[in-house]
C-alpha positions as CSV (number, residue, x, y, z in Angstrom):
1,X,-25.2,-41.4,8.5
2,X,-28.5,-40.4,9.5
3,X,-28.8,-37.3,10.9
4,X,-31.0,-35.8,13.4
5,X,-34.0,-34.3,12.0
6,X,-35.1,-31.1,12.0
7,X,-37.0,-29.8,14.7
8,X,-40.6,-28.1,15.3
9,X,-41.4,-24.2,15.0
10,X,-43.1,-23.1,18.2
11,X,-43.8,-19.3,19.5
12,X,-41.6,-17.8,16.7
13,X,-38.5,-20.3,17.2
14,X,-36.7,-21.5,14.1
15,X,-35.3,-24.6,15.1
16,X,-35.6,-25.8,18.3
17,X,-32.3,-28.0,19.5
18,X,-29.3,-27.8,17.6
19,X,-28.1,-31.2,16.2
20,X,-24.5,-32.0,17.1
21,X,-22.5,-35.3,17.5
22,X,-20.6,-36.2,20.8
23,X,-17.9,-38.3,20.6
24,X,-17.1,-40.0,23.3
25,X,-14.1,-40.5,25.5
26,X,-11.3,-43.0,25.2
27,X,-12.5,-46.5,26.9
28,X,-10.9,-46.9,30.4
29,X,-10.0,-49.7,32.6
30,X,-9.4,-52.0,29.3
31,X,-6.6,-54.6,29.6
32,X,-3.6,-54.1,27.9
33,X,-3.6,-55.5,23.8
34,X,-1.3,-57.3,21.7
35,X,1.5,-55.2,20.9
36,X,1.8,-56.8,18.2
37,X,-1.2,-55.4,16.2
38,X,-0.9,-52.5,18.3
39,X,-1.0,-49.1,15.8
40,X,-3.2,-47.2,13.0
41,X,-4.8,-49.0,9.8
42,X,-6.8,-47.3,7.2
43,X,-9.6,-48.7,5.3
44,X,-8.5,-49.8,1.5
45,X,-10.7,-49.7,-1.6
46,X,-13.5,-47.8,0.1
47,X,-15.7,-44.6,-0.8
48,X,-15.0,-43.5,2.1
49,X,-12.1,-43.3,4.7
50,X,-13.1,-45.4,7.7
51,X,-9.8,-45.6,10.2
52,X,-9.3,-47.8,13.0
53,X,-6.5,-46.4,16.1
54,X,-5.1,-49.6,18.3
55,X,-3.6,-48.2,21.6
56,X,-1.4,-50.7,23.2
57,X,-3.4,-50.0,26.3
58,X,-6.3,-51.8,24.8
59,X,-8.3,-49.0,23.5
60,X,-9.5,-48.3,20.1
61,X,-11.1,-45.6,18.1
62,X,-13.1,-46.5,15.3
63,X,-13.8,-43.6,12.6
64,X,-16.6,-43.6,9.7
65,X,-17.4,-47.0,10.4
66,X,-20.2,-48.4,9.8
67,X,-21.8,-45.0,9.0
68,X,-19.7,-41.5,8.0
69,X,-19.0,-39.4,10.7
70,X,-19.3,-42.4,13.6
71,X,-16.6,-42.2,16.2
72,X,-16.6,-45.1,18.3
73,X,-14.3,-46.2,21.4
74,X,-14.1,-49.2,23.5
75,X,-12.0,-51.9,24.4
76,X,-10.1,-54.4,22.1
77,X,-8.3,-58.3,22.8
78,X,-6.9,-60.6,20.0
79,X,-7.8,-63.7,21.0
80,X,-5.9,-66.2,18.2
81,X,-6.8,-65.6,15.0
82,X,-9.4,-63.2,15.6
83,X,-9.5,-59.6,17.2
84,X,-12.8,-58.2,18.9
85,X,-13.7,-54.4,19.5
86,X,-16.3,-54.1,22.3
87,X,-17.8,-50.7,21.9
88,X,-17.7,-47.8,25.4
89,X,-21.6,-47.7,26.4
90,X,-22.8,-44.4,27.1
91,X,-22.1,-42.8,30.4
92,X,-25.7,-42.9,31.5
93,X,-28.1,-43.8,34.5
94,X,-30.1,-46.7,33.3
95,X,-29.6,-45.7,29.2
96,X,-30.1,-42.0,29.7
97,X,-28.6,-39.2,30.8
98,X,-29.4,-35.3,30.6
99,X,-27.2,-33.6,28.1
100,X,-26.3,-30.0,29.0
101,X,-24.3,-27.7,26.4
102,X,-21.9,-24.5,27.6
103,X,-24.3,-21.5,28.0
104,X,-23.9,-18.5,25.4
105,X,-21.7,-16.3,26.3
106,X,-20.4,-12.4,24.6
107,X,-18.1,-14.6,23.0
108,X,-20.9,-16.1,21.0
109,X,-22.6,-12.5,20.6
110,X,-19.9,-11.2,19.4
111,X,-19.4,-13.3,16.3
112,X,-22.7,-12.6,15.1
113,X,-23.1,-8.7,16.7
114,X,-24.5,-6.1,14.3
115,X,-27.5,-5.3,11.5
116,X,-29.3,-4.6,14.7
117,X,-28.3,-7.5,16.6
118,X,-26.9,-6.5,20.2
119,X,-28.4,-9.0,22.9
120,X,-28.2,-12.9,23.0
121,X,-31.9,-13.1,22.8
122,X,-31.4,-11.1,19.6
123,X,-29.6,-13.3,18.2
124,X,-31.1,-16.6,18.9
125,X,-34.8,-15.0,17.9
126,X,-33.1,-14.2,14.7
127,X,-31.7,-17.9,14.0
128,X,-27.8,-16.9,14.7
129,X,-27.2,-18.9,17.8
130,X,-28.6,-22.0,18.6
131,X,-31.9,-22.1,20.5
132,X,-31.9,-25.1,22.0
133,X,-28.8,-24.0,23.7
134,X,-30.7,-20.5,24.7
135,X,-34.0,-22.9,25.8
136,X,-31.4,-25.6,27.8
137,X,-30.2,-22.7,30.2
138,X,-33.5,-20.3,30.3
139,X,-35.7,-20.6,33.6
140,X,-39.6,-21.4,32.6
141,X,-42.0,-18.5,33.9
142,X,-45.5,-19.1,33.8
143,X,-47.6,-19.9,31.0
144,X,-44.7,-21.2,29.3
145,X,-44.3,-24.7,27.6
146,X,-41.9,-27.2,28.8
147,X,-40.0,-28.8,25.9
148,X,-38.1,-32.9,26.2
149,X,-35.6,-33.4,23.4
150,X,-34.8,-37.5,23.2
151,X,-32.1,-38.0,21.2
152,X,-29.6,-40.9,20.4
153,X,-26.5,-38.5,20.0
154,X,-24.2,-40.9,18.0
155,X,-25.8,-42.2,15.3
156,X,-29.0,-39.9,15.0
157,X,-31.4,-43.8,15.3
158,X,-35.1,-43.0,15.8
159,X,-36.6,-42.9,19.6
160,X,-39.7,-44.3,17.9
161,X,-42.9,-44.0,19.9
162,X,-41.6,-43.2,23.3
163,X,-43.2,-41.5,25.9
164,X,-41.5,-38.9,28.2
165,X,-42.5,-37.6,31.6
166,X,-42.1,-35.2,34.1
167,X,-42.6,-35.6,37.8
168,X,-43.7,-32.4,39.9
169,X,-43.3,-30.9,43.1
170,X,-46.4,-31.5,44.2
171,X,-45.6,-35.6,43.2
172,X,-47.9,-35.2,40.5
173,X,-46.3,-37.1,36.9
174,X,-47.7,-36.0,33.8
175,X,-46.5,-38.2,30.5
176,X,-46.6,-36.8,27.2
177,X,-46.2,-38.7,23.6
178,X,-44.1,-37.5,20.9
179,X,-45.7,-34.6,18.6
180,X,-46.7,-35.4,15.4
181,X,-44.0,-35.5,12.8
182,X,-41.3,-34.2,15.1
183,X,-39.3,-37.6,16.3
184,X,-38.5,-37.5,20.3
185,X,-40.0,-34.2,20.5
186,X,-41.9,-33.8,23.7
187,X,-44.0,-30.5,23.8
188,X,-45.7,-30.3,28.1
189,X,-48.0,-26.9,27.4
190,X,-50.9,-27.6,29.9
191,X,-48.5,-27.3,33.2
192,X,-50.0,-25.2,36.0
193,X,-48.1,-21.5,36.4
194,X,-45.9,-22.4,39.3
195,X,-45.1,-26.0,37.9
196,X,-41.7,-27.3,39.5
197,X,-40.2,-30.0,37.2
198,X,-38.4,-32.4,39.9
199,X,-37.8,-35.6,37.7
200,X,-37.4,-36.3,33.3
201,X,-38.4,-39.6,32.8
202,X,-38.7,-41.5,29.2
203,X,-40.6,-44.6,28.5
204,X,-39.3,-46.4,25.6
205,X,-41.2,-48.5,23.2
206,X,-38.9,-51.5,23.1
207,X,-39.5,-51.7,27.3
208,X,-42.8,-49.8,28.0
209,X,-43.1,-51.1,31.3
210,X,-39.8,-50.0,32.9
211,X,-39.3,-45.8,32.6
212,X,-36.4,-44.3,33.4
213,X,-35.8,-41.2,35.3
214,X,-33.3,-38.6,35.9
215,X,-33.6,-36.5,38.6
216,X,-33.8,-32.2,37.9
217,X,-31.9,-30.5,41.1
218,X,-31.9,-27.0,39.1
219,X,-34.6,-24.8,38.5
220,X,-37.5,-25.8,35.9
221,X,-35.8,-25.4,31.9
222,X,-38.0,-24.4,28.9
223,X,-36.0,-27.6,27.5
224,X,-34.1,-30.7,28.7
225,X,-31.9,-32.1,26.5
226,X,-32.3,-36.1,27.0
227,X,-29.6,-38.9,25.7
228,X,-30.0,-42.2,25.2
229,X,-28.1,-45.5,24.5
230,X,-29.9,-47.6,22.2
231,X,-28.3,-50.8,23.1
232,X,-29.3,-50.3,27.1
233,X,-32.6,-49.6,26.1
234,X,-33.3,-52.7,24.1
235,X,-33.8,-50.4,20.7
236,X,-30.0,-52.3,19.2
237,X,-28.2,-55.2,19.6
238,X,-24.7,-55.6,19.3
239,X,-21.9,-53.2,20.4
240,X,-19.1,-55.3,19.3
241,X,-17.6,-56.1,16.2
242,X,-15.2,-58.7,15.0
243,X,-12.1,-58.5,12.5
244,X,-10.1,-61.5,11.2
245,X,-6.3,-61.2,11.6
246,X,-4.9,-61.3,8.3
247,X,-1.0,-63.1,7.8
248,X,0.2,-59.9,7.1
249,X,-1.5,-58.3,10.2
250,X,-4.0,-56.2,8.4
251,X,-7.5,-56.6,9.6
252,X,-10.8,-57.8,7.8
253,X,-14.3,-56.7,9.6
254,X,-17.1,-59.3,9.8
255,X,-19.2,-56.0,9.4
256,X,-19.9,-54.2,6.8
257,X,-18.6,-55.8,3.9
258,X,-16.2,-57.4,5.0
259,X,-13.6,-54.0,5.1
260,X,-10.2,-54.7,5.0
261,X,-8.1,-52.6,7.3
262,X,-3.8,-52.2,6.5
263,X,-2.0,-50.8,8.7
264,X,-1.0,-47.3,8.0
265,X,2.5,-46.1,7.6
């Protein structure tokens, strides 16, 4: 799969958001699926292990497919011959929505303690803990640079040249484009000392003329943290994928190459 890349070095920082994937939730509200087919199949004579997990309920979970480590969910019908998986869109407002990981804790401290290492900031200075975590939670004071993070949290696909903006207190909006040679990396360094960041908004190549905003109800971040769905924002088609229902009731995808799924025992 293609994996986030890595991110800029700035005042002394290492990396500056840790990469992760988020799998998301089963697909609710689906109507109930064929019993029949209902079950788990397994991918044969493939590299890789892609599985496929039919509830009854009409939820699925798709695993490895089309890319290793892609976990998808949705909702799935038979309909005749043919059996369609319609992928669970992001739970976003308008294609995006602020991610925000657990804090660090002692917990975390503790695991990496020692060699001189007794405070959190400790720690994430030395490249232990993750600093995009440290920067998502730590209150900007003055002087300091406010940092957007645009991600696409599934499959790691490109941002491209988007825009992302933040709307002040004082109602002023100031837009910023990527930096160079750090994808979806938004660095804001100019902002006046007692900047108050009210609103993250992102303005995305494929529909430059309609930004999306979240609102920011907490006290100004060094970093937000911003997801977004590519197929809401026009950057993929698709979301669903089609499989042939085979005599035998295993399942052949239209996409990729044409993967033949048997039901496991």
């Amino acid at each position: 799969m293609t994996r986030h890349r890595s991110y800029p070095r700035a005042a002394g920082a290492i990396v500056l958001v840790c990469a992760w994937m988020l799998a998301l939730p089963a697909a609710a509200a689906c109507a109930a699926g064929d019993a029949a087919l209902a079950g788990r199949y397994a991918a044969s004579a493939t590299k890789a292990a892609p599985s496929l997990q039919l509830n009854a309920d009409g939820s699925f979970r798709l695993r490895e497919l089309p890319m290793p480590g892609m976990d998808v969910t949705g909702c799935w019908q038979r309909s005749d011959g043919t059996l369609v998986l319609v992928e669970r869109m992001l739970d976003s407002e308008d294609g995006i929505k602020r991610a925000l990981p657990p804090p660090l804790t002692e917990a975390d401290l503790n695991k990496v303690r020692g060699d001189g290492i007794e405070t959190l900031q400790q720690a994430v200075d030395a490249g232990l803990l993750p600093i995009g975590t440290w920067w998502a939670h730590r209150p900007r004071r003055a002087g300091e640079a406010v940092w957007v993070k645009v991600y696409e949290p599934r499959i790691g696909l490109a941002v491209g040249q988007a825009k992302a903006m933040l709307r002040l207190a004082d109602g002023r909006v100031i837009e910023q484009t990527s930096k160079e040679g750090g994808d979806g990396e938004f660095e804001f360094a100019a902002l006046p000392a007692d900047a108050a960041v009210k609103a993250v908004g992102v303005r995305f190549p494929e529909q430059p003329d309609r930004p999306r905003w979240l609102n920011v109800d907490d006290a100004t971040k060094l970093l937000y943290l911003i997801e977004f769905d590519a197929n809401a924002i026009g950057a993929s088609e698709g979301g669903a994928m089609t499989l042939t229902v085979q005599a035998d009731r295993s399942l052949i995808s239209d996409f990729p190459d044409a993967t033949h799924f048997k039901r496991a025992p």
